[in-house]
C-alpha positions as CSV (number, residue, x, y, z in Angstrom):
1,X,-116.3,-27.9,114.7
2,X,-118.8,-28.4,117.5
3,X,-119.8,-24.4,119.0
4,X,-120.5,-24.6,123.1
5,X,-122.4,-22.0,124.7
6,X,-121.1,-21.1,128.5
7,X,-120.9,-18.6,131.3
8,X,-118.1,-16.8,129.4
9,X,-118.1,-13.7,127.6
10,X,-117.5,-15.3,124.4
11,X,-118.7,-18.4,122.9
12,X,-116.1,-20.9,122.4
13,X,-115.2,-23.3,119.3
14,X,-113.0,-26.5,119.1
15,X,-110.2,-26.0,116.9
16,X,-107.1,-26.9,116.1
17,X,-104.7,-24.3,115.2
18,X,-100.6,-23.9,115.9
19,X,-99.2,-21.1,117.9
20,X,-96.4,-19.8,119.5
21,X,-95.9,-18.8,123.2
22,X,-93.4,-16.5,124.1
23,X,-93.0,-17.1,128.3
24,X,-91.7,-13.5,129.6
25,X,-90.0,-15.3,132.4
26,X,-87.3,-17.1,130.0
27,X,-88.0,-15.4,126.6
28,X,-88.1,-18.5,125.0
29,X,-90.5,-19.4,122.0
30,X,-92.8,-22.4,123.0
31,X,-95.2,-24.7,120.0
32,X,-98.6,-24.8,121.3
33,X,-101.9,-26.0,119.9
34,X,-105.4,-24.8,120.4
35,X,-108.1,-27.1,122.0
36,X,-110.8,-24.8,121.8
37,X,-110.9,-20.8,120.8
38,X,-112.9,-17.9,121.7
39,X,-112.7,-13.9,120.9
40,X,-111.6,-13.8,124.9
41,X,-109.4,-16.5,125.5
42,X,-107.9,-20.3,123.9
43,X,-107.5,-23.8,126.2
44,X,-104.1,-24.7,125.0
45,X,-101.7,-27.6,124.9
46,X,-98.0,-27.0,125.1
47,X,-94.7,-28.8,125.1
48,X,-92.8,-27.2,128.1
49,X,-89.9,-28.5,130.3
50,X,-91.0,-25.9,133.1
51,X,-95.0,-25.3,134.0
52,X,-97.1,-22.0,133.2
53,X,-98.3,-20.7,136.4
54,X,-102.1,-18.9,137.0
55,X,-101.4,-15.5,136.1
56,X,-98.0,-16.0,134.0
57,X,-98.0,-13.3,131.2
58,X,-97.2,-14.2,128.2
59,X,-97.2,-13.0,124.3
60,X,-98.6,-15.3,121.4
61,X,-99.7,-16.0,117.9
62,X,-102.4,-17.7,116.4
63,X,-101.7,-19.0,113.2
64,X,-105.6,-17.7,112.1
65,X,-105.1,-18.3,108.4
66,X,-102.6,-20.9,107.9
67,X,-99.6,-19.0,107.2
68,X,-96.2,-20.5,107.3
69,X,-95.0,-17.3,109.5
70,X,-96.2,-14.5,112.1
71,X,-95.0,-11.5,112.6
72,X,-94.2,-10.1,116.5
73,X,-96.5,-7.2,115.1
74,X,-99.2,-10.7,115.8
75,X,-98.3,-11.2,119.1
76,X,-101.4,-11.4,121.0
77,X,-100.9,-10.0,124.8
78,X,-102.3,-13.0,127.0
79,X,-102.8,-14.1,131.0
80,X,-102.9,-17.3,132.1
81,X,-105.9,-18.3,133.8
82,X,-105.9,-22.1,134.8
83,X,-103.0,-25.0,134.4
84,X,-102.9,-28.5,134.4
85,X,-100.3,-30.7,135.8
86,X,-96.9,-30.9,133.8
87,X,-97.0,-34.5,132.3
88,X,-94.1,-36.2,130.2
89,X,-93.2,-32.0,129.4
90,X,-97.1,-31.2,128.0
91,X,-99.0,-29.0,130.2
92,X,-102.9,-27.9,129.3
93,X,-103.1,-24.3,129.9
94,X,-106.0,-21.7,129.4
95,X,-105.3,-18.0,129.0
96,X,-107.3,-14.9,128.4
97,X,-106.5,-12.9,126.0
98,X,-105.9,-9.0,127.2
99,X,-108.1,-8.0,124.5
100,X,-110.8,-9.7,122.2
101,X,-109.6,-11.4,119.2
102,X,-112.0,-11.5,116.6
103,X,-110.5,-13.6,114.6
104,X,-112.0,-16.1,116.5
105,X,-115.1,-14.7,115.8
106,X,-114.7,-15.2,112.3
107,X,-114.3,-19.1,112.8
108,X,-117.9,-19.3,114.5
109,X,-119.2,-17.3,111.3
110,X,-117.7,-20.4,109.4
111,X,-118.8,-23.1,111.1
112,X,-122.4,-21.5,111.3
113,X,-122.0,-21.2,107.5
């Protein structure tokens, strides 16, 4: 997986890895997939009949290690941050995450490796 430097606070990796999204507005559970992942935030596609808005809340978890399932003691506290159009239900969405996840961390360490 290719590592990007940018303006951000954290350096950012592609990766591919499942989460879940749990939208405070309906409390419903929503499959998403990481594009690219950083300590601070994750660019994300989702399957969604109703759009994320810029500044949404929302609680998730990363599937960091493969695990068949999370706990909600692994929900990740997030805001969302930028949105792309709704097409055919599948919206791109980036969020920050409320505080730095250095799991994400750990995935640069094994790519550098």
């Amino acid at each position: 997986m290719p590592v990007t430097a940018n303006r951000r606070h954290h350096v950012r990796t592609a990766a591919e890895i499942a989460c879940k999204l749990l939208q405070h507005a309906d409390c419903k559970y929503r499959s998403a997939l990481t594009a690219d992942i950083s300590a601070g935030g994750a660019l994300l596609t989702l399957r969604t009949p109703k759009p994320l808005t810029v500044g949404e809340t929302l609680a998730m978890t990363v599937n960091w290690n493969g695990r068949p399932l999370l706990s909600r003691e692994e929900l990740i506290n997030a805001t969302v941050v930028r949105t792309g159009p709704l097409l055919d239900q599948t919206q791109l969405v980036a969020v920050r995450f409320d505080e730095p996840q250095h799991e994400a961390d750990a995935l640069l360490g094994a790519d550098a490796a």
